[in-house]
TORKOL-4160 file (C-alpha; in steps of 0.2 Angstrom, whole numbers, padded with zeros to 4 digits, m for minus):
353
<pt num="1" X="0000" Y="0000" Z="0000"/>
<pt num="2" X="0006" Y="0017" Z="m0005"/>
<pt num="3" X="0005" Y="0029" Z="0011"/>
<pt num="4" X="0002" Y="0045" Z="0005"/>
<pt num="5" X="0005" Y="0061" Z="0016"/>
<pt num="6" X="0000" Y="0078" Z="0020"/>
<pt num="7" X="0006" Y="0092" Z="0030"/>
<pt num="8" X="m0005" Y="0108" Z="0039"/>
<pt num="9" X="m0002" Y="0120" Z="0050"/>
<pt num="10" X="m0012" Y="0118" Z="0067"/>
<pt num="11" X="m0011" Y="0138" Z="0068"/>
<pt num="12" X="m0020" Y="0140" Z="0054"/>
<pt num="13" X="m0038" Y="0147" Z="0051"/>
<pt num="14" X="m0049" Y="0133" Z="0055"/>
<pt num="15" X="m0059" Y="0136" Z="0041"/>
<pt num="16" X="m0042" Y="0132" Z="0031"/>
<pt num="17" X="m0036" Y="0117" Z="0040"/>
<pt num="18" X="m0056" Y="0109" Z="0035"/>
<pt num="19" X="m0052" Y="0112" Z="0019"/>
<pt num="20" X="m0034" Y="0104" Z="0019"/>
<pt num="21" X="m0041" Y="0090" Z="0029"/>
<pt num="22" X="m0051" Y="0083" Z="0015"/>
<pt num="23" X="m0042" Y="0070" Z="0008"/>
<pt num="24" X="m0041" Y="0062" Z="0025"/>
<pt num="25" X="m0059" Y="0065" Z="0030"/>
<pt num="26" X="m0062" Y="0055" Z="0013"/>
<pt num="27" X="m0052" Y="0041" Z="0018"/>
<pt num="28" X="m0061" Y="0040" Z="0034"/>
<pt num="29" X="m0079" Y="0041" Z="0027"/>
<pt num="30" X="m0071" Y="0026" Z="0014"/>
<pt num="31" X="m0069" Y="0015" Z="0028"/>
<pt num="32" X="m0048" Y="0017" Z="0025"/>
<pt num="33" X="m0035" Y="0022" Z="0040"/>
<pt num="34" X="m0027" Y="0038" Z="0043"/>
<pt num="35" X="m0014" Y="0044" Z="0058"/>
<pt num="36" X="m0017" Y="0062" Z="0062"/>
<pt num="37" X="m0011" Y="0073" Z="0077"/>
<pt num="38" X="m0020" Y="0077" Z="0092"/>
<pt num="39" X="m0013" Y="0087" Z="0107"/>
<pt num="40" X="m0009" Y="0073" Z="0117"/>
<pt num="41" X="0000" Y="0060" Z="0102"/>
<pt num="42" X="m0005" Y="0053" Z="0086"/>
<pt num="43" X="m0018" Y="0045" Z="0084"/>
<pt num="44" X="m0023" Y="0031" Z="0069"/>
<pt num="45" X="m0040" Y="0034" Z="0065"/>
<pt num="46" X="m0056" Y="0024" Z="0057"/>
<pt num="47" X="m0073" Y="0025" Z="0058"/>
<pt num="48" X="m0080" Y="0018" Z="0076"/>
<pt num="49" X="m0096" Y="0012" Z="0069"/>
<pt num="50" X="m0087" Y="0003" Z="0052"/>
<pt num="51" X="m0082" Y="m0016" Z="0061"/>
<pt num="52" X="m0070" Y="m0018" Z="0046"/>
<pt num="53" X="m0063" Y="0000" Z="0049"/>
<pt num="54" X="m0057" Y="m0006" Z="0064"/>
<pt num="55" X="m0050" Y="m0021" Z="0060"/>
<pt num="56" X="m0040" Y="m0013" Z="0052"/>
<pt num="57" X="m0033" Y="m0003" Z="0065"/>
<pt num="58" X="m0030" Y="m0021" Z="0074"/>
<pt num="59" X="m0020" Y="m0026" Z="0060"/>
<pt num="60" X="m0009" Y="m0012" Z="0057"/>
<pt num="61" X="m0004" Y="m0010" Z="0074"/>
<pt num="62" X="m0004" Y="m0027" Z="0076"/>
<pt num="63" X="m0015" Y="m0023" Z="0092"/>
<pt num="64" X="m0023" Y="m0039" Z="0101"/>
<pt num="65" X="m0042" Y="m0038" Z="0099"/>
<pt num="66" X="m0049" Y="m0037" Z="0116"/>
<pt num="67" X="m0040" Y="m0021" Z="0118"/>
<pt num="68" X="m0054" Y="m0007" Z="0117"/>
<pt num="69" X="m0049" Y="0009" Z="0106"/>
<pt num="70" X="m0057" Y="0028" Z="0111"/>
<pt num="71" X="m0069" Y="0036" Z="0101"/>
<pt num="72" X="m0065" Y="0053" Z="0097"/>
<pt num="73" X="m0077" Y="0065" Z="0096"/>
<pt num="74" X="m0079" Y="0085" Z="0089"/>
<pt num="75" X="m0093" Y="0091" Z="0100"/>
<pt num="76" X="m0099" Y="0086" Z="0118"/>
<pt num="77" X="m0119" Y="0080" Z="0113"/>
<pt num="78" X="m0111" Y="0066" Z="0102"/>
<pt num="79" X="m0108" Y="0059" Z="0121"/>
<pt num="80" X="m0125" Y="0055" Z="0120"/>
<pt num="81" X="m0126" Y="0047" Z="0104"/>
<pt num="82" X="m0113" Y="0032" Z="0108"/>
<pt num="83" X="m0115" Y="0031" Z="0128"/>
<pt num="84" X="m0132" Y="0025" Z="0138"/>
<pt num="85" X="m0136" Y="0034" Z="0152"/>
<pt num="86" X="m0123" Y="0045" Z="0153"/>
<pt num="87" X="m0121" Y="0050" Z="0173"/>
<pt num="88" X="m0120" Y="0067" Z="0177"/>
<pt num="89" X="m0102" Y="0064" Z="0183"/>
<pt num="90" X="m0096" Y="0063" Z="0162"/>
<pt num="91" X="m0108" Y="0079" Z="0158"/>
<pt num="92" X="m0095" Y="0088" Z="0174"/>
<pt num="93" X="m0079" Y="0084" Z="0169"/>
<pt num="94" X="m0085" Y="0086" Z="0149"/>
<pt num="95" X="m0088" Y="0103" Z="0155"/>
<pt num="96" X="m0071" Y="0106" Z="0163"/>
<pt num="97" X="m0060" Y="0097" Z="0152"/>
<pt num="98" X="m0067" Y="0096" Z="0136"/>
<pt num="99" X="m0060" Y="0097" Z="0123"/>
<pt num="100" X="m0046" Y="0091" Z="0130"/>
<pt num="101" X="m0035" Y="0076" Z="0135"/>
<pt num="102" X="m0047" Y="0066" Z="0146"/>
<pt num="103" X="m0056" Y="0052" Z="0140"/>
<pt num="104" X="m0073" Y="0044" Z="0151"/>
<pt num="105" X="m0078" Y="0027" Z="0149"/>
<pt num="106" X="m0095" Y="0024" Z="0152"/>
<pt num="107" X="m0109" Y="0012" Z="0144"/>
<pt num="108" X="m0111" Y="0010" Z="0127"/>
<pt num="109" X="m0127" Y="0011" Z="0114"/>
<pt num="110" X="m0132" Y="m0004" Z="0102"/>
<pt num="111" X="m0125" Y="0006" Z="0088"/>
<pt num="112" X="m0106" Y="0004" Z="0094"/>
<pt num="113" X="m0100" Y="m0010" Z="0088"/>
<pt num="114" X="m0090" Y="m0025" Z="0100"/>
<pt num="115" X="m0076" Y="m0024" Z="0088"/>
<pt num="116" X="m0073" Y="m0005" Z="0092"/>
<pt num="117" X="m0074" Y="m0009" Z="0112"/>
<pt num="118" X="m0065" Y="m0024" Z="0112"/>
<pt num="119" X="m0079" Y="m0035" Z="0117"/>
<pt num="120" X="m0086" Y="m0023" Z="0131"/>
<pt num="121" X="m0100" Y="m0016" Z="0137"/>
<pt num="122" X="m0094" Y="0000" Z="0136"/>
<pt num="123" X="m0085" Y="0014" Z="0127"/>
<pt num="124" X="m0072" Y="0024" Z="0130"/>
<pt num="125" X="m0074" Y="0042" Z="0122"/>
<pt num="126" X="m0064" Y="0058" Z="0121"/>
<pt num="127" X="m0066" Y="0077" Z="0114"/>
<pt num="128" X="m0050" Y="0082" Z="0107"/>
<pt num="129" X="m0044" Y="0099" Z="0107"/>
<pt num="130" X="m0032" Y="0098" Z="0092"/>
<pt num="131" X="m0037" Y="0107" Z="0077"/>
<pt num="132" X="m0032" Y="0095" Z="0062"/>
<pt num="133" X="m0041" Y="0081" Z="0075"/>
<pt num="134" X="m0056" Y="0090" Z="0078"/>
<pt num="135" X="m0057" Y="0098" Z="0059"/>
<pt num="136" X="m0054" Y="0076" Z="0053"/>
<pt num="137" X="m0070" Y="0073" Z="0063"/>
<pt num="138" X="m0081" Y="0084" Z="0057"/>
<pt num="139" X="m0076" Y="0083" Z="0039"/>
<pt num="140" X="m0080" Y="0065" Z="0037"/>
<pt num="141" X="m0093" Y="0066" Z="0045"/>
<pt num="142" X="m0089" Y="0050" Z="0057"/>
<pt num="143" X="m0085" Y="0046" Z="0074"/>
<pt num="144" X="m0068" Y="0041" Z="0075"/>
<pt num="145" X="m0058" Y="0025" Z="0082"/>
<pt num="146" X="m0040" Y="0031" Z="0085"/>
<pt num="147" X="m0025" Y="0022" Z="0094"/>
<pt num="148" X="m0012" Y="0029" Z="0095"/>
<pt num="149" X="m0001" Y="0027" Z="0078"/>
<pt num="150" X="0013" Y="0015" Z="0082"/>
<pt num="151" X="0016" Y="m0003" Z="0083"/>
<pt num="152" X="0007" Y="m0011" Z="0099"/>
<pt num="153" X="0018" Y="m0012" Z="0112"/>
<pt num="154" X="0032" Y="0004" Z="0105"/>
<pt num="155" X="0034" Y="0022" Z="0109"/>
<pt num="156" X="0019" Y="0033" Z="0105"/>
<pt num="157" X="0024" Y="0045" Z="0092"/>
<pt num="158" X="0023" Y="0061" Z="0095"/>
<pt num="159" X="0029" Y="0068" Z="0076"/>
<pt num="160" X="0024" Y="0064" Z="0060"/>
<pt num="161" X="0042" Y="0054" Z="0058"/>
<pt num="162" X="0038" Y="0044" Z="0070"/>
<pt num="163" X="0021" Y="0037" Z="0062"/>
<pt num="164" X="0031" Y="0034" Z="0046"/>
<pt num="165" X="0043" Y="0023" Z="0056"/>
<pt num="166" X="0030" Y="0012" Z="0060"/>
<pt num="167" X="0014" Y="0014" Z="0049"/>
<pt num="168" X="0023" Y="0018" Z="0031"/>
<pt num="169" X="0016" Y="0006" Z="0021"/>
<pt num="170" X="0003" Y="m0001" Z="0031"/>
<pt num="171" X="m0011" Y="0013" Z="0031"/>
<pt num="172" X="m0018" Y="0025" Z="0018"/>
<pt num="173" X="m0012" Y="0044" Z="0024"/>
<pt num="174" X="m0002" Y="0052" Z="0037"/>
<pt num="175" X="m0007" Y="0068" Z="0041"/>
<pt num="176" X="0006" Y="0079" Z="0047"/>
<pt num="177" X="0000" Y="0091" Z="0062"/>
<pt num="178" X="0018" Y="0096" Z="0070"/>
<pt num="179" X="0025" Y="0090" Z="0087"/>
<pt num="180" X="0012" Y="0086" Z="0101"/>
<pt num="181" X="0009" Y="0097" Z="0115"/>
<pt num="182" X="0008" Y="0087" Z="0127"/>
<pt num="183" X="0017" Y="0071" Z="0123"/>
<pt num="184" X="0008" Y="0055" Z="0134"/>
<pt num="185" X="m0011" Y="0048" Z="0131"/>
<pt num="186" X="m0027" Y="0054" Z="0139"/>
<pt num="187" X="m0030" Y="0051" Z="0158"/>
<pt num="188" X="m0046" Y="0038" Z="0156"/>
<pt num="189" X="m0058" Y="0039" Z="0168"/>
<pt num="190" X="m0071" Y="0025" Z="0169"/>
<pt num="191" X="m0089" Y="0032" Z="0177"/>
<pt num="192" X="m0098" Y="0017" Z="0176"/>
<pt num="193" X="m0095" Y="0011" Z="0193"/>
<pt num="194" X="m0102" Y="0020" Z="0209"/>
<pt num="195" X="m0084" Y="0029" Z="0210"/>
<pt num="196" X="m0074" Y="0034" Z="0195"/>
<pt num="197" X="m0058" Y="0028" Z="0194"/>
<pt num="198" X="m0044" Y="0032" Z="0185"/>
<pt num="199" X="m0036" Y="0019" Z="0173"/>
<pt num="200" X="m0022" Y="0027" Z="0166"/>
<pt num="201" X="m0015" Y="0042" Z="0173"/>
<pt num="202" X="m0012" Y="0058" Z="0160"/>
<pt num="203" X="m0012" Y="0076" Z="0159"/>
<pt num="204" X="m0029" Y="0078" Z="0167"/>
<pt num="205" X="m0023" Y="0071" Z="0186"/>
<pt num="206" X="m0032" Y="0067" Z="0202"/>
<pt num="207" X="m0034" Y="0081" Z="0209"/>
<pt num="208" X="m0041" Y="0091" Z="0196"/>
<pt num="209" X="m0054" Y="0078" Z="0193"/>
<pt num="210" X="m0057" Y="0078" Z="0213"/>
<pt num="211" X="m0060" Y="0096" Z="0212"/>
<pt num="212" X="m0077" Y="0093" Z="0204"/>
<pt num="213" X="m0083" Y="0077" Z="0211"/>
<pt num="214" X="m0084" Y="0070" Z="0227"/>
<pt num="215" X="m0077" Y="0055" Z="0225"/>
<pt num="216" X="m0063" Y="0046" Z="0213"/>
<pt num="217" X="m0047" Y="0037" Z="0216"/>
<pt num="218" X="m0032" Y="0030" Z="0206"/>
<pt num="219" X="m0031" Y="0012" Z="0199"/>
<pt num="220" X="m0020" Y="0005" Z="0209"/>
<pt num="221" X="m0014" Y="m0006" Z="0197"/>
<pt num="222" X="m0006" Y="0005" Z="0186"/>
<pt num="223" X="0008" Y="0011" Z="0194"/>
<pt num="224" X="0010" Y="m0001" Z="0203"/>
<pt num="225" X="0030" Y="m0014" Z="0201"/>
<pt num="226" X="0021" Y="m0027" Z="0210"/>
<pt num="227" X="0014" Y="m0039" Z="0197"/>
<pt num="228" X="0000" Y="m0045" Z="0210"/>
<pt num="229" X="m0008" Y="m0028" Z="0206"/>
<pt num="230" X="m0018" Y="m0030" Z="0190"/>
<pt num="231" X="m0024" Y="m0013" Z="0180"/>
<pt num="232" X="m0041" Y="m0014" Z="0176"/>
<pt num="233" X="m0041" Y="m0006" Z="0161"/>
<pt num="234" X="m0039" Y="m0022" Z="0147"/>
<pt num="235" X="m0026" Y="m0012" Z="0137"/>
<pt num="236" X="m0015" Y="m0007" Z="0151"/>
<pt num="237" X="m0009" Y="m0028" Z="0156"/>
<pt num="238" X="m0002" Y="m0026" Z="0137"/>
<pt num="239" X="0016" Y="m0022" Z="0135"/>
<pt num="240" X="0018" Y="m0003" Z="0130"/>
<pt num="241" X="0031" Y="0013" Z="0127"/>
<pt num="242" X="0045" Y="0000" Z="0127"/>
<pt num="243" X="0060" Y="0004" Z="0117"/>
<pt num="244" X="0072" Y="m0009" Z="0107"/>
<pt num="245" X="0085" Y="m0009" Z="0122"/>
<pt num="246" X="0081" Y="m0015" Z="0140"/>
<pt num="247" X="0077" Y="0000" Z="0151"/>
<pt num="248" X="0082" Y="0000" Z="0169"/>
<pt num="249" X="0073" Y="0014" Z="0179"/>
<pt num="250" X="0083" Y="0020" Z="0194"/>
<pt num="251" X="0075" Y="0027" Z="0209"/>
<pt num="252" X="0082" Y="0035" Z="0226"/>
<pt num="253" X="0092" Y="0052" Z="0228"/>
<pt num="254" X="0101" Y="0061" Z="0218"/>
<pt num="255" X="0118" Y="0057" Z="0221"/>
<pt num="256" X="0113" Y="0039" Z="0225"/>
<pt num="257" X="0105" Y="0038" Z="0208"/>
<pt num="258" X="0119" Y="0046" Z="0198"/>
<pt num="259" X="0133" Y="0034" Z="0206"/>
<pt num="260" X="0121" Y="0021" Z="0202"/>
<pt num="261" X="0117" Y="0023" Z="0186"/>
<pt num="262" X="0136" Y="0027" Z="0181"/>
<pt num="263" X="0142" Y="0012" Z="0189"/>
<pt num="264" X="0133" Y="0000" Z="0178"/>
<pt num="265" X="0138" Y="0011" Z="0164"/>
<pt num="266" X="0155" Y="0008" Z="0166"/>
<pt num="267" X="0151" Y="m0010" Z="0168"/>
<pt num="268" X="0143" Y="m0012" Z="0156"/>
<pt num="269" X="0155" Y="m0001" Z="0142"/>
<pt num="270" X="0169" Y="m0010" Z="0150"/>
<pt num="271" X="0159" Y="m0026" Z="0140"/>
<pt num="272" X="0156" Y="m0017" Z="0123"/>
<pt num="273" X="0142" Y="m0010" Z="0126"/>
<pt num="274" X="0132" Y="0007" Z="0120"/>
<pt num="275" X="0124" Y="0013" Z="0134"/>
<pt num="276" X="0111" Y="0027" Z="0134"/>
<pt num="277" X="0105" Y="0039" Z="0150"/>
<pt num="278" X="0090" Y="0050" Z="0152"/>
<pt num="279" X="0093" Y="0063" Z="0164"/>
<pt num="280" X="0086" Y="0080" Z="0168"/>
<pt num="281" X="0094" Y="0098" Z="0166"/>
<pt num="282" X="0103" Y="0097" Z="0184"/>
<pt num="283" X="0111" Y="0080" Z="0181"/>
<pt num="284" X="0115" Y="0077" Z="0165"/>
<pt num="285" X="0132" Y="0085" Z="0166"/>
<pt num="286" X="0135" Y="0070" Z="0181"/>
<pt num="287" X="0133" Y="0056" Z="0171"/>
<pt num="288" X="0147" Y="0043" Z="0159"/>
<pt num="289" X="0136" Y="0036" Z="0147"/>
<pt num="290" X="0138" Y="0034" Z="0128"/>
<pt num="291" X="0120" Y="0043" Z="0123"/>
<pt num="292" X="0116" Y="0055" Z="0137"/>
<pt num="293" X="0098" Y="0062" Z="0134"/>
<pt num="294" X="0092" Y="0079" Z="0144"/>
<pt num="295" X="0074" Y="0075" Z="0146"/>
<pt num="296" X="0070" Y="0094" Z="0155"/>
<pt num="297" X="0068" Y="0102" Z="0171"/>
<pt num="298" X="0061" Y="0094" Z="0185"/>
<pt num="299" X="0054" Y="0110" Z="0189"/>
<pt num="300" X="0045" Y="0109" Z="0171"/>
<pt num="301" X="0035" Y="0092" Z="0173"/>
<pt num="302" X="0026" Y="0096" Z="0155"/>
<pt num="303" X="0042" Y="0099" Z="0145"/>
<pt num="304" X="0046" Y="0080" Z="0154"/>
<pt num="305" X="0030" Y="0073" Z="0147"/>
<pt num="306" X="0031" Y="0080" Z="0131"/>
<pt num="307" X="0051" Y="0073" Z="0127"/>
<pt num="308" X="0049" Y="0057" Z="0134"/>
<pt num="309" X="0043" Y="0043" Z="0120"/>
<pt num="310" X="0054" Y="0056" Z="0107"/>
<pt num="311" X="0069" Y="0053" Z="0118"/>
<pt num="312" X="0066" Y="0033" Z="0118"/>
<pt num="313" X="0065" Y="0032" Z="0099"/>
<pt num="314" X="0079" Y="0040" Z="0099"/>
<pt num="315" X="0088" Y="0030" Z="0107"/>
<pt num="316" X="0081" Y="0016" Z="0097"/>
<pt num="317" X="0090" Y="0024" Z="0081"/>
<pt num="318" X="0106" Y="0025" Z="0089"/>
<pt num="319" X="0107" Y="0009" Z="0093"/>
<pt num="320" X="0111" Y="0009" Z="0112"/>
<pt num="321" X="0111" Y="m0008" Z="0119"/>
<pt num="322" X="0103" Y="m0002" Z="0137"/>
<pt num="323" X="0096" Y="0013" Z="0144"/>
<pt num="324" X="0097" Y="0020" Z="0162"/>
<pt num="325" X="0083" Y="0033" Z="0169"/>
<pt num="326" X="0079" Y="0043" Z="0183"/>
<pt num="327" X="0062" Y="0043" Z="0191"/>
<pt num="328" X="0049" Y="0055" Z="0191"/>
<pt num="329" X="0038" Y="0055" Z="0204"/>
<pt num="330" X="0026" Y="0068" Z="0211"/>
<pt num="331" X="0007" Y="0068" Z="0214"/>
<pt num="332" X="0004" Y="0077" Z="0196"/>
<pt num="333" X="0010" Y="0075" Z="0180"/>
<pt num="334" X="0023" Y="0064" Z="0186"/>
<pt num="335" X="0015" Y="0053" Z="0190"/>
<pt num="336" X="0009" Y="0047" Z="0171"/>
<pt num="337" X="0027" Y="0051" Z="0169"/>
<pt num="338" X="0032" Y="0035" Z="0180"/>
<pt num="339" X="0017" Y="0025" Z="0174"/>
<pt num="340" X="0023" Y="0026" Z="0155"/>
<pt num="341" X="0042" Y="0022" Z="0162"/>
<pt num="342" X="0038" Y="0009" Z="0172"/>
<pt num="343" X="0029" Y="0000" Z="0155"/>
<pt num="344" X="0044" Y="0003" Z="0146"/>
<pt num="345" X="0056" Y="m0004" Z="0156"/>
<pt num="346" X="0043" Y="m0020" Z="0160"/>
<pt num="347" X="0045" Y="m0013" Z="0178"/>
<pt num="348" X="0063" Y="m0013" Z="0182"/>
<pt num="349" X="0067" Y="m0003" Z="0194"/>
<pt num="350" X="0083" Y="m0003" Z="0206"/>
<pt num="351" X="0082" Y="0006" Z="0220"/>
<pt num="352" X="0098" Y="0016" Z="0224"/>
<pt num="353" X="0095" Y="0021" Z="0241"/>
């Protein structure tokens, strides 16, 4: 298959970027694949109601089937098109947080087909806030399906290059939308128990969500080292984010990390080996290492969040043979920082206190 490709400006008039989109939005309506960008990464797109749409989305990302994929939507009442009985808890944080990166499962209608939710009962949905997304959605008229637009189990991409790497060949455009803003996937917040949970931390955190209900609480599962701790979310016992070369997270103090972290460097250069470190702005002047990678401030969690799956493919096309990290905790941001690490490096943490 020839992947064809096209390149808009998000800054553009949105008038314009509809009118650019059209190729795409054709695809779409076609029942045929397209990766586009939304503010958190990019996304690989079908129709939700079209089963054989998203098979295909199964099959390019070589994706297992009982892992539900997120409809994205261009305005808050199509909510009430593809959820039943929508609590008053979605119609809150709709408010609050869309568009935007938050997605909320909740139960689906007849009309949203098992293939789309991986066999569930219910749906997860999401209003992005990106331009070339939302312009996609209303152009082909469709509710989309959308992945993110790698190969199951890699870094989600957050440019255009990145798609290509994986998808080239496999789906029918790749819309080129520029670097994503914010760099890791939605928080998902499922409502359809007495107390929202969150499956997957993101952008949108705890607190924020707290602030306007009374109840909800974190997954415990999924940031969680300990394997007797199952997510609940199907897509999250998956493998994910993980580059080519084993990943070693390293947690403690500063200077206990950075001695750690270069002794097993030197070990392991002493052997031959290409070794590759992320560290922050502070430390990065600290460290021995073959590939040494400046992921940010810690001061700037964003910036973090933003650099971290282009920092691992990366190191993926240099070739390193293991990478070292620092952890990144905090009750914000950081902590869907740790959550993505922690998938990449299969849960390998050393703890260097």
């Amino acid at each position: 298959m020839d992947t064809g490709f096209i390149k808009i400006d998000p800054g553009l008039d949105y008038e314009k970027i509809c009118e650019q989109i059209e190729p795409a939005a054709r695809i779409i309506a076609e029942g045929g694949l397209v990766a586009f960008p939304t503010e958190t990464v990019y996304g690989l797109g079908a129709n939700a109601l079209n089963e054989d749409a998203a098979k295909k989305i199964y099959a390019a990302k070589g994706r297992p089937s009982d892992n539900p994929l997120i409809i994205h939507i261009a305005d808050i009442d199509s909510l009430y098109e593809i959820g039943k009985d929508v609590p008053d808890a979605a119609i809150k944080l709709a408010k609050a947080f869309w568009p935007g990166p938050l997605t909320m499962i909740v139960n689906k209608k007849d009309n949203i087909p098992y293939t789309t939710t991986g066999g569930l009962d219910t749906v997860a949905v999401r209003f992005p806030s990106h331009p070339v997304a939302r312009a996609l959605i209303q152009k082909s008229g469709c509710f989309i399906a959308a992945p993110s637009a790698n190969t199951s189990g890699r870094p989600s991409p957050t440019l255009a290059k990145h798609v290509t790497e994986d998808m080239n060949g496999k789906i029918e455009m790749i819309v080129d939308g520029g670097e994503c803003n914010i760099g890791l996937e939605s928080t998902i917040v499922d409502l359809t128990d007495s107390k929202p949970v969150i499956l997957r931390p993101g952008y949108i955190t705890l607190p924020m969500i707290k602030n306007l209900l009374s109840e909800c609480e974190v997954d415990p599962g999924i940031i969680a080292a300990d394997s007797l701790k199952k997510p609940k979310a199907p897509g999250m016992k998956y493998k994910h984010y993980a580059p080519k070369a084993e990943l070693t997270v390293v947690d403690g103090s500063e200077d206990a990390v950075v001695e750690t972290i270069n002794r097993l460097s030197d070990e392991l250069r002493k052997n031959g080996k290409k070794v590759g470190i992320i560290a922050t702005e502070s430390t990065i002047g600290r460290y021995r290492g073959d590939i040494l990678e400046n992921i940010g401030s810690r001061d700037d969690e964003e910036t973090i969040a933003r650099n971290l799956f282009a920092v691992l493919r990366d190191f993926d096309e240099k070739n390193v043979d293991r990478i070292f990290s620092e952890s990144f905790e905090s009750p914000n941001v950081g902590q869907a920082i740790m959550n993505r690490l922690l998938k990449a490096a299969g849960h390998k943490v050393i703890k260097a206190d």
